[in-house]
C-alpha positions in Angstrom: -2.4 -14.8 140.1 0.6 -16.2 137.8 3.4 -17.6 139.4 6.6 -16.5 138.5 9.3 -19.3 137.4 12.0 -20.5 140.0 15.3 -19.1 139.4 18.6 -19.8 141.5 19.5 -17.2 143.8 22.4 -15.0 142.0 23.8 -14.8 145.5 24.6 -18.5 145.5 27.5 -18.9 143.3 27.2 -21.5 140.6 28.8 -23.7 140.2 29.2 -24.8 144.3 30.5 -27.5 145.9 27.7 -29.1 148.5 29.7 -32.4 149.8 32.8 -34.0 150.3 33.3 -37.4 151.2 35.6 -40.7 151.2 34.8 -43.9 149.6 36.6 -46.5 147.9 39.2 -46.1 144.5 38.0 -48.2 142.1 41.0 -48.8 140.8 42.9 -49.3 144.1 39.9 -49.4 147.3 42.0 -47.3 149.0 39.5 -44.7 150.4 40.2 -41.1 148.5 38.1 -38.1 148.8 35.2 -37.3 146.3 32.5 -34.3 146.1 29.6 -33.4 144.9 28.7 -30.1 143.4 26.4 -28.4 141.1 26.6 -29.9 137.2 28.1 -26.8 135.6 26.9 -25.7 132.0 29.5 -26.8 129.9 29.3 -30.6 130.8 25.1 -30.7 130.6 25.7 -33.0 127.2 27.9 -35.0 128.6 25.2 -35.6 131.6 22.5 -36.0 129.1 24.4 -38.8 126.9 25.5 -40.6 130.4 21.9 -40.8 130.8 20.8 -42.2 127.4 23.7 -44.6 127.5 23.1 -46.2 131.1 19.7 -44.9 132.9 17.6 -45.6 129.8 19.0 -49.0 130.2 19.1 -49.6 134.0 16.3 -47.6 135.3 13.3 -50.4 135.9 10.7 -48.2 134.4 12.9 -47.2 131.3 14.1 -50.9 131.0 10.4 -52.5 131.0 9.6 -50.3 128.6 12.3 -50.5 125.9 13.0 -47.0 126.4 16.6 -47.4 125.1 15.5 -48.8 121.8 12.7 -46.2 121.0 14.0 -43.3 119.2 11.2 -40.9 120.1 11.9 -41.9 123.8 15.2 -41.3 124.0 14.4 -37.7 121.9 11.8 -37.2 124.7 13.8 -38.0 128.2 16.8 -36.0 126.4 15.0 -32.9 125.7 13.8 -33.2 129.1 16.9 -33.3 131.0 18.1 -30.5 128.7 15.1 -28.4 130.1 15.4 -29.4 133.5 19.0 -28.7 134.0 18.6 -25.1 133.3 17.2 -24.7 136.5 21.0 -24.8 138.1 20.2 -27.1 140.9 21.6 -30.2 139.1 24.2 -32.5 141.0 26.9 -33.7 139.6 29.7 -36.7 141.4 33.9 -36.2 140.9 36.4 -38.1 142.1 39.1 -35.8 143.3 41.5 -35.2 140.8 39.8 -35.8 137.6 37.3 -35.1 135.9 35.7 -37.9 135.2 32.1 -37.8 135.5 31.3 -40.4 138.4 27.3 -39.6 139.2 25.0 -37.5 138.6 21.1 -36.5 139.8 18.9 -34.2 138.0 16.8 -32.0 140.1 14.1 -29.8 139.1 12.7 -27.0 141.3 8.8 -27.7 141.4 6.2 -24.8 142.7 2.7 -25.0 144.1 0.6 -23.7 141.2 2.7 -23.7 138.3 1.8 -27.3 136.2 4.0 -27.6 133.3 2.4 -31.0 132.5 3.8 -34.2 130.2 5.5 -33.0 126.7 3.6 -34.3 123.7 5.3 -37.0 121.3 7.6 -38.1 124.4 7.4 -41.3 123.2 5.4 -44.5 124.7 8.0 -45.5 127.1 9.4 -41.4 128.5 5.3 -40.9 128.8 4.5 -44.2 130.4 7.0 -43.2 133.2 6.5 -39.9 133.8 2.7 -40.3 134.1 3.7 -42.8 136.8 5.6 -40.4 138.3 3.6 -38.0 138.3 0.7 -40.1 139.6 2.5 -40.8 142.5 3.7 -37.0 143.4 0.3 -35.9 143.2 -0.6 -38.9 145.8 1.8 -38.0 148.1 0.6 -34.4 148.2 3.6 -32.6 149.2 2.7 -28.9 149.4 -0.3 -29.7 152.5 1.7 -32.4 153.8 4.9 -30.7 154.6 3.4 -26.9 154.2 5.7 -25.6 151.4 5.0 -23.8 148.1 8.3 -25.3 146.8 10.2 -28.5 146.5 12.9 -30.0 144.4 12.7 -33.4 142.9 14.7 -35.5 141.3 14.5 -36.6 138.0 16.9 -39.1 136.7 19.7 -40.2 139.4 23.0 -42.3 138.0 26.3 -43.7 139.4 28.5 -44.9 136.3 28.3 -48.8 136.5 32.3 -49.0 137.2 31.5 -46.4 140.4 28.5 -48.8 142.0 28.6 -50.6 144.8 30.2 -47.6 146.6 27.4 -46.2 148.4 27.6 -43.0 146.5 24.1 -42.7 145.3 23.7 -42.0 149.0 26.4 -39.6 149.1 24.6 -37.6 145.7 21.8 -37.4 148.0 22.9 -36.4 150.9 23.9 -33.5 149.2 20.2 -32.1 148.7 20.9 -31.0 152.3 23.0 -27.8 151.9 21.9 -27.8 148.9 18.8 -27.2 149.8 19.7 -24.9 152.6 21.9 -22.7 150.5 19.2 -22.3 148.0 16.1 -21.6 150.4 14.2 -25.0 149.7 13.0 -26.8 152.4 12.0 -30.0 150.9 12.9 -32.6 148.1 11.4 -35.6 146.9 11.8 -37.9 144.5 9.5 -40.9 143.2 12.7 -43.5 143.6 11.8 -46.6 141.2 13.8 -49.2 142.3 15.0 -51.4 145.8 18.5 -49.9 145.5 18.0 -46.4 145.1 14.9 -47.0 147.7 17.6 -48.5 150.4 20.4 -45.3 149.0 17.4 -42.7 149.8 16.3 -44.1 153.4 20.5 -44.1 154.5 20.4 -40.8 153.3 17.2 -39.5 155.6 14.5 -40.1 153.5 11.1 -41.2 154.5 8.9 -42.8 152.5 5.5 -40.1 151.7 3.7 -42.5 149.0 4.0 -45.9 148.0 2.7 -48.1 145.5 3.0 -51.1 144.0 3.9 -52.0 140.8 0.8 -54.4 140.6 -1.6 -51.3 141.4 -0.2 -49.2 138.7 -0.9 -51.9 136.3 -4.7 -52.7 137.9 -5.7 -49.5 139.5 -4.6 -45.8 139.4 -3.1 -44.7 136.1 -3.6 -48.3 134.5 0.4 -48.4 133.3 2.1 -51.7 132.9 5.7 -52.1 133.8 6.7 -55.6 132.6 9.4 -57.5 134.1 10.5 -55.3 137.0 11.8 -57.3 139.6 11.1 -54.1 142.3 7.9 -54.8 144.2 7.1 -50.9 144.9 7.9 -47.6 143.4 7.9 -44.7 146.5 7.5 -41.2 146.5 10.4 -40.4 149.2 10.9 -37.2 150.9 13.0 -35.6 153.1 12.7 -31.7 154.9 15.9 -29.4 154.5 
Protein backbone atom coordinates (compact mmCIF):
# COMPACT_ATOMS: atom_id res chain seq x y z
CA UNK A 1 0.00 0.00 0.00
CA UNK A 2 1.24 3.73 -0.81
CA UNK A 3 0.58 6.23 1.55
CA UNK A 4 -0.89 9.26 0.53
CA UNK A 5 0.95 12.68 1.39
CA UNK A 6 -0.37 14.85 4.45
CA UNK A 7 -2.28 17.74 3.50
CA UNK A 8 -3.95 20.44 5.93
CA UNK A 9 -7.44 20.13 6.39
CA UNK A 10 -9.22 22.78 3.91
CA UNK A 11 -11.63 23.12 6.76
CA UNK A 12 -9.02 24.70 8.94
CA UNK A 13 -8.56 28.09 7.68
CA UNK A 14 -5.01 29.10 6.95
CA UNK A 15 -3.60 31.29 7.96
CA UNK A 16 -5.03 30.81 11.98
CA UNK A 17 -4.11 32.22 15.01
CA UNK A 18 -3.24 29.31 17.75
CA UNK A 19 -1.93 31.54 20.87
CA UNK A 20 -1.99 34.69 22.46
CA UNK A 21 0.00 35.67 25.20
CA UNK A 22 1.83 38.57 27.27
CA UNK A 23 5.43 39.05 27.79
CA UNK A 24 7.76 41.72 27.99
CA UNK A 25 8.33 44.96 25.30
CA UNK A 26 11.63 44.94 24.35
CA UNK A 27 11.73 48.28 23.90
CA UNK A 28 9.76 49.25 27.11
CA UNK A 29 9.28 45.66 29.48
CA UNK A 30 6.02 46.73 29.84
CA UNK A 31 4.03 43.36 29.32
CA UNK A 32 1.98 43.68 25.69
CA UNK A 33 0.20 40.99 24.06
CA UNK A 34 1.83 38.71 21.35
CA UNK A 35 0.49 35.55 19.17
CA UNK A 36 1.34 32.94 17.45
CA UNK A 37 -0.20 31.81 14.31
CA UNK A 38 0.49 29.82 11.23
CA UNK A 39 3.59 31.45 8.89
CA UNK A 40 1.45 32.56 6.00
CA UNK A 41 2.85 32.05 2.32
CA UNK A 42 3.95 35.34 1.43
CA UNK A 43 6.54 35.77 4.33
CA UNK A 44 8.08 31.94 3.79
CA UNK A 45 11.46 33.87 2.45
CA UNK A 46 11.56 36.02 4.96
CA UNK A 47 11.40 32.90 7.50
CA UNK A 48 13.93 31.06 5.37
CA UNK A 49 16.59 34.11 5.42
CA UNK A 50 15.89 34.60 9.42
CA UNK A 51 17.07 31.14 9.56
CA UNK A 52 20.28 31.34 7.46
CA UNK A 53 21.14 34.57 9.19
CA UNK A 54 20.78 33.47 12.93
CA UNK A 55 19.91 29.51 13.30
CA UNK A 56 22.77 28.54 10.99
CA UNK A 57 24.77 30.51 13.40
CA UNK A 58 23.21 29.76 16.87
CA UNK A 59 21.97 26.27 16.55
CA UNK A 60 24.84 23.95 18.36
CA UNK A 61 24.81 21.42 15.72
CA UNK A 62 24.83 24.10 12.76
CA UNK A 63 27.53 26.16 14.74
CA UNK A 64 30.05 23.03 15.33
CA UNK A 65 29.80 22.45 12.01
CA UNK A 66 30.43 25.69 10.15
CA UNK A 67 27.19 25.46 8.71
CA UNK A 68 26.98 29.24 8.21
CA UNK A 69 30.14 29.43 6.21
CA UNK A 70 29.41 26.40 3.76
CA UNK A 71 27.69 27.42 0.74
CA UNK A 72 26.25 24.05 -0.16
CA UNK A 73 24.85 23.90 3.50
CA UNK A 74 23.18 26.82 3.60
CA UNK A 75 21.72 25.79 -0.18
CA UNK A 76 20.71 22.53 1.56
CA UNK A 77 18.88 23.67 5.02
CA UNK A 78 17.30 26.46 2.70
CA UNK A 79 15.83 24.23 0.20
CA UNK A 80 14.71 22.29 3.07
CA UNK A 81 12.72 24.78 4.90
CA UNK A 82 11.30 25.79 1.55
CA UNK A 83 9.95 22.15 1.22
CA UNK A 84 8.82 21.79 4.62
CA UNK A 85 6.81 24.81 4.90
CA UNK A 86 4.54 23.81 2.25
CA UNK A 87 2.96 21.60 4.54
CA UNK A 88 0.98 24.78 6.22
CA UNK A 89 1.67 23.79 9.73
CA UNK A 90 4.49 26.31 10.21
CA UNK A 91 4.41 28.77 13.26
CA UNK A 92 5.27 31.94 13.07
CA UNK A 93 5.74 34.74 16.52
CA UNK A 94 4.15 38.66 16.21
CA UNK A 95 4.19 41.14 18.42
CA UNK A 96 0.84 42.88 18.39
CA UNK A 97 0.86 45.61 16.26
CA UNK A 98 3.64 44.99 13.78
CA UNK A 99 4.73 42.95 11.72
CA UNK A 100 7.84 42.32 12.67
CA UNK A 101 8.82 38.79 12.58
CA UNK A 102 9.64 37.86 16.34
CA UNK A 103 9.98 33.77 16.14
CA UNK A 104 9.42 31.29 14.23
CA UNK A 105 9.27 27.06 14.28
CA UNK A 106 9.16 24.94 11.30
CA UNK A 107 7.04 21.90 11.53
CA UNK A 108 6.73 19.13 9.24
CA UNK A 109 3.92 16.62 9.36
CA UNK A 110 5.72 13.11 9.49
CA UNK A 111 3.65 9.70 8.62
CA UNK A 112 4.21 6.02 9.58
CA UNK A 113 5.43 4.53 6.33
CA UNK A 114 6.18 7.27 4.05
CA UNK A 115 10.43 7.83 4.43
CA UNK A 116 11.40 10.77 2.40
CA UNK A 117 15.00 10.23 3.54
CA UNK A 118 18.28 12.87 3.67
CA UNK A 119 18.58 15.15 0.19
CA UNK A 120 21.74 14.47 -1.64
CA UNK A 121 24.57 17.22 -1.93
CA UNK A 122 23.02 18.82 1.44
CA UNK A 123 26.29 19.72 2.30
CA UNK A 124 28.68 18.20 5.14
CA UNK A 125 27.33 20.22 7.92
CA UNK A 126 22.95 20.20 6.84
CA UNK A 127 23.74 16.21 6.40
CA UNK A 128 25.83 15.78 9.56
CA UNK A 129 22.77 17.17 11.50
CA UNK A 130 20.03 15.75 10.03
CA UNK A 131 21.39 12.24 10.15
CA UNK A 132 21.65 13.03 13.86
CA UNK A 133 18.33 13.86 13.91
CA UNK A 134 17.15 11.38 12.42
CA UNK A 135 19.13 8.89 14.38
CA UNK A 136 17.56 9.94 17.29
CA UNK A 137 13.71 9.98 15.98
CA UNK A 138 14.11 6.59 14.88
CA UNK A 139 15.41 5.69 18.64
CA UNK A 140 12.72 7.16 20.20
CA UNK A 141 10.20 5.20 18.09
CA UNK A 142 7.24 7.28 18.17
CA UNK A 143 4.60 5.55 16.15
CA UNK A 144 4.61 2.16 18.83
CA UNK A 145 5.42 4.24 21.62
CA UNK A 146 2.52 6.67 21.60
CA UNK A 147 0.29 4.47 19.01
CA UNK A 148 -0.11 7.09 16.15
CA UNK A 149 0.37 6.91 12.38
CA UNK A 150 1.20 10.63 12.44
CA UNK A 151 3.24 13.27 14.19
CA UNK A 152 4.53 16.68 13.59
CA UNK A 153 8.06 17.64 14.27
CA UNK A 154 9.86 20.46 14.36
CA UNK A 155 12.52 21.44 12.27
CA UNK A 156 14.32 24.53 12.91
CA UNK A 157 12.91 26.77 15.96
CA UNK A 158 14.11 30.61 16.33
CA UNK A 159 13.42 33.75 18.60
CA UNK A 160 15.21 36.90 16.94
CA UNK A 161 18.26 37.46 19.33
CA UNK A 162 16.70 41.14 20.37
CA UNK A 163 13.25 38.97 21.43
CA UNK A 164 15.32 36.20 23.80
CA UNK A 165 15.24 35.97 27.13
CA UNK A 166 11.49 36.35 27.04
CA UNK A 167 10.37 32.90 27.38
CA UNK A 168 8.76 32.83 24.07
CA UNK A 169 10.32 29.88 22.55
CA UNK A 170 7.94 28.32 25.20
CA UNK A 171 5.12 30.24 24.14
CA UNK A 172 5.94 29.06 20.07
CA UNK A 173 5.49 25.72 21.57
CA UNK A 174 2.86 25.83 23.40
CA UNK A 175 1.18 26.51 20.50
CA UNK A 176 1.56 22.82 19.00
CA UNK A 177 -1.43 22.31 21.27
CA UNK A 178 -4.43 23.68 19.35
CA UNK A 179 -2.49 23.40 16.79
CA UNK A 180 -2.45 20.10 16.91
CA UNK A 181 -5.95 19.76 17.96
CA UNK A 182 -7.34 21.85 15.21
CA UNK A 183 -5.49 19.83 12.70
CA UNK A 184 -6.18 16.17 14.00
CA UNK A 185 -2.55 15.32 15.15
CA UNK A 186 -2.10 13.91 18.27
CA UNK A 187 1.48 14.09 18.81
CA UNK A 188 4.70 16.27 18.11
CA UNK A 189 8.16 15.85 18.69
CA UNK A 190 11.13 17.46 18.11
CA UNK A 191 14.94 16.32 18.56
CA UNK A 192 15.65 19.80 20.64
CA UNK A 193 19.63 20.35 20.34
CA UNK A 194 20.44 22.47 22.95
CA UNK A 195 20.01 23.15 27.20
CA UNK A 196 17.78 26.23 26.45
CA UNK A 197 15.39 25.06 24.07
CA UNK A 198 15.56 21.62 26.15
CA UNK A 199 14.42 23.68 29.48
CA UNK A 200 11.70 26.05 26.77
CA UNK A 201 10.26 22.34 25.65
CA UNK A 202 9.89 20.74 29.33
CA UNK A 203 7.90 24.36 30.57
CA UNK A 204 6.00 23.81 27.70
CA UNK A 205 4.83 19.93 28.54
CA UNK A 206 7.24 18.11 26.95
CA UNK A 207 8.81 14.89 28.05
CA UNK A 208 11.84 13.73 27.20
CA UNK A 209 11.27 10.15 24.67
CA UNK A 210 15.13 9.68 23.63
CA UNK A 211 18.22 11.04 24.85
CA UNK A 212 21.68 10.98 23.98
CA UNK A 213 24.77 12.35 24.48
CA UNK A 214 26.78 14.25 22.42
CA UNK A 215 29.83 11.97 23.41
CA UNK A 216 27.80 8.78 22.06
CA UNK A 217 27.03 10.25 18.77
CA UNK A 218 30.66 10.90 18.34
CA UNK A 219 31.72 7.10 19.66
CA UNK A 220 28.76 5.01 19.12
CA UNK A 221 25.48 5.19 16.94
CA UNK A 222 25.88 7.22 13.78
CA UNK A 223 29.65 7.99 14.52
CA UNK A 224 29.05 12.11 13.93
CA UNK A 225 31.19 14.58 15.69
CA UNK A 226 29.85 17.74 16.95
CA UNK A 227 32.92 19.84 18.07
CA UNK A 228 32.76 22.41 20.60
CA UNK A 229 29.14 22.21 21.81
CA UNK A 230 28.85 23.18 25.20
CA UNK A 231 25.21 21.02 25.53
CA UNK A 232 25.91 17.69 27.20
CA UNK A 233 22.78 15.92 25.43
CA UNK A 234 20.66 16.29 22.42
CA UNK A 235 16.74 14.82 23.26
CA UNK A 236 14.13 13.64 21.25
CA UNK A 237 11.12 15.45 23.27
CA UNK A 238 7.54 14.74 22.82
CA UNK A 239 4.44 15.81 23.86
CA UNK A 240 0.55 14.16 23.12
CA UNK A 241 -2.13 16.69 21.80
Amino acid sequence: MVSIKWKRPESVPFPSIWRRFKAKDVNTGELVNYYVQDLPEDRYEEAVQLLVQHFLHDEPMCKAGGAADEPQSIEGFSNAWRAILQDKISLVCFKEGSDEIVGVNVLKLCSKGVEEGIPENAGRACTNMLRAMEYATRNGNLYARYNVDKFFAGFALLVVPKYRALRLAEEILKARVPLGRGIGVHLTSTVFTNKFSQAAAARAGFEETYVISYEDLRTTGPRIAFPGVETEFIKLMSMKL
